[in-house]
C-alpha positions as CSV (number, residue, x, y, z in Angstrom):
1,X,-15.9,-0.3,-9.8
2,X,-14.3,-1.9,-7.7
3,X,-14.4,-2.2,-3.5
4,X,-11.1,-2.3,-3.0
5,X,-8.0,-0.6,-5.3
6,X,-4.9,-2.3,-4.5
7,X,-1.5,-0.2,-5.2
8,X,2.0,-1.5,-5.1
9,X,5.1,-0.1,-5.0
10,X,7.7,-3.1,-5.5
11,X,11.3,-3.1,-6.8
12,X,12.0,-7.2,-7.2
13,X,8.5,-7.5,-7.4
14,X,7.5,-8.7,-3.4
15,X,4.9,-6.1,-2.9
16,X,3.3,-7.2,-5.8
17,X,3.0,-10.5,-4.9
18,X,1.6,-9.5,-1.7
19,X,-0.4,-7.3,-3.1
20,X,-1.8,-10.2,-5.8
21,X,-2.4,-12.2,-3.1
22,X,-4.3,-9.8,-0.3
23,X,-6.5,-9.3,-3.5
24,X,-7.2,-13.0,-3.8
25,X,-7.8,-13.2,0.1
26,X,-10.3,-10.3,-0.6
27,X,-12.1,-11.6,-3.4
28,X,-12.7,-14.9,-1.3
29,X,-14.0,-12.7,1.5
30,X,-16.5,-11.4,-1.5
31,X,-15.3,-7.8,-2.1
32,X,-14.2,-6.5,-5.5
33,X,-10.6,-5.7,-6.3
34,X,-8.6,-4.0,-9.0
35,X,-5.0,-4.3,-8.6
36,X,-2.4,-1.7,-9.8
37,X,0.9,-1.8,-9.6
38,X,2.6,1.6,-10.2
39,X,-0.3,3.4,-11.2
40,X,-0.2,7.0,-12.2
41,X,-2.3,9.1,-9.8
42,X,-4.6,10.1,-12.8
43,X,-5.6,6.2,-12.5
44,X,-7.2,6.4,-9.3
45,X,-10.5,7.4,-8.4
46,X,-10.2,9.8,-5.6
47,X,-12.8,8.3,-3.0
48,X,-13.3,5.0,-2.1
49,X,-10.8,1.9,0.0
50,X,-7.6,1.8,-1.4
51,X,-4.9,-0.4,0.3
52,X,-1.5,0.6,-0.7
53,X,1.3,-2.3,-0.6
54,X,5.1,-1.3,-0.8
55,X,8.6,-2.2,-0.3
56,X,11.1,0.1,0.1
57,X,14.7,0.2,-1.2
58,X,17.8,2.0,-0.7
59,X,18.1,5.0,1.8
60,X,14.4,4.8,2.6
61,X,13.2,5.2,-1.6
62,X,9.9,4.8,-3.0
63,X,10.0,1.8,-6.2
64,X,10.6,3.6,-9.2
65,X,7.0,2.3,-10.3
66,X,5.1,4.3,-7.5
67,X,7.3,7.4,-7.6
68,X,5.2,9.5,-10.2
69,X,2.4,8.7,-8.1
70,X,4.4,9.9,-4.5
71,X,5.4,12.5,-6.5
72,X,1.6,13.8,-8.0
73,X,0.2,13.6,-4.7
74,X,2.9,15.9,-3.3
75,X,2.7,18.3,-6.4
76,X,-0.9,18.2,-6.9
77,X,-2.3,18.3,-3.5
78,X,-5.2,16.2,-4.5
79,X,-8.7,16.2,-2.2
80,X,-8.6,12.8,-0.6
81,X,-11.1,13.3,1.7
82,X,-13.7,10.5,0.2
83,X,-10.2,7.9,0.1
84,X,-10.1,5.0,2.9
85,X,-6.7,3.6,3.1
86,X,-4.7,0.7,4.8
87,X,-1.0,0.7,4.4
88,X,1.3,-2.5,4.0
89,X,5.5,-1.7,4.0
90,X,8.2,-4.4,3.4
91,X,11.4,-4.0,4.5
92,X,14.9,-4.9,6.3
93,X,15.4,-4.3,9.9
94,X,19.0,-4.0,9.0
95,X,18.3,-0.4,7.9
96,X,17.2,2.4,9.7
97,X,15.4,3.2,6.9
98,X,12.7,0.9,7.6
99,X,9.4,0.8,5.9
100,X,10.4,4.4,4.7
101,X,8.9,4.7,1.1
102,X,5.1,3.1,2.6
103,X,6.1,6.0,5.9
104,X,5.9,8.9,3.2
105,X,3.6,7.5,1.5
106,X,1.3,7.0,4.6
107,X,2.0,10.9,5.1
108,X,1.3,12.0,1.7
109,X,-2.5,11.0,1.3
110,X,-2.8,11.8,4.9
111,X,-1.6,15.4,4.1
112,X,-4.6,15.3,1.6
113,X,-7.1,14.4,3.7
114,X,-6.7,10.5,2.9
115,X,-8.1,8.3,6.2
116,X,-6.3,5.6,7.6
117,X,-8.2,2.4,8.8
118,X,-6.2,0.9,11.2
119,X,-2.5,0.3,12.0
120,X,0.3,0.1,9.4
121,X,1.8,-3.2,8.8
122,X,5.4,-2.8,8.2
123,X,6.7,-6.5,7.3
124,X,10.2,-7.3,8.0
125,X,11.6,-9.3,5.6
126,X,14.5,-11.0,7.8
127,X,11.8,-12.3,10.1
128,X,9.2,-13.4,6.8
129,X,10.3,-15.0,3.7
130,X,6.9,-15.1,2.8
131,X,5.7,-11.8,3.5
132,X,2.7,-12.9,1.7
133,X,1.6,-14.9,5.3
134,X,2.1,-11.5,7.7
135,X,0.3,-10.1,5.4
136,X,-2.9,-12.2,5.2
137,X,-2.9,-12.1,8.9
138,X,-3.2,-8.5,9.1
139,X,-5.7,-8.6,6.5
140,X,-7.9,-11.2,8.5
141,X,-8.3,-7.7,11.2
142,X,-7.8,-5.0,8.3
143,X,-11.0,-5.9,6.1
144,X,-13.2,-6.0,9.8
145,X,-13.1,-2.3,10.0
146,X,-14.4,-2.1,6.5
């Protein structure tokens, strides 16, 4: 089992790469990982740290990958009591749709009794081209509340 279940959301595949990469960044700091990217909610154990990684696209849209699993939480109202999360968006400034799809998603497991560890990181991809390097420096404070 792993310490630490990363989840991406991605559409041209950034969240993933961040996601890849926080896991690597993890490993080093000696935790477990398992990375997923677009798991079905049925994947998940349902207690434990995940840290959910994703980009949103057009008006505010969850990647097609993670919208089964949006979709099953708000369905299936799942107990996510015993779940940990920390919460990673990429996005453009340009829209006011900003960070939208890792916003509802923050909501979602929060609505089912999912709690946060710290403060959102919403990455701004006009001000990153690596959003990989944000990301790791949110991580450095993230894993610390562990």
């Amino acid at each position: 089992m792993a310490d630490i279940t990363l989840i991406s959301g991605s559409t041209l595949g950034g969240a993933e790469y961040v996601a890849e990469h926080l896991a690597e960044k993890l490993e080093d700091a000696g935790f477990t990982t398992q990375t997923l990217h677009g798991p079905l909610l049925d994947d998940l154990n349902k207690e434990g740290i995940w840290l959910v990684i994703c980009s949103t696209h057009g008006a505010g849209d969850i990647p097609d990958n993670l919208q089964p699993f949006y979709d099953a939480i708000k369905e299936e109202k799942p107990d996510l009591s015993a779940v940990r999360f920390g919460a990673v968006g990429i996005g453009s400034r340009e829209y006011d749709t900003f960070c939208g799809a890792i916003e509802k998603i923050d909501d979602a497991l929060k609505a089912c009794g999912a709690k946060q560890l710290g403060e959102m990181l919403r990455i701004n991809i006009l001000e990153h081209d690596i959003p990989e390097d944000p990301a790791e420096i949110w991580l450095g404070s993230w894993k610390n509340l562990l």
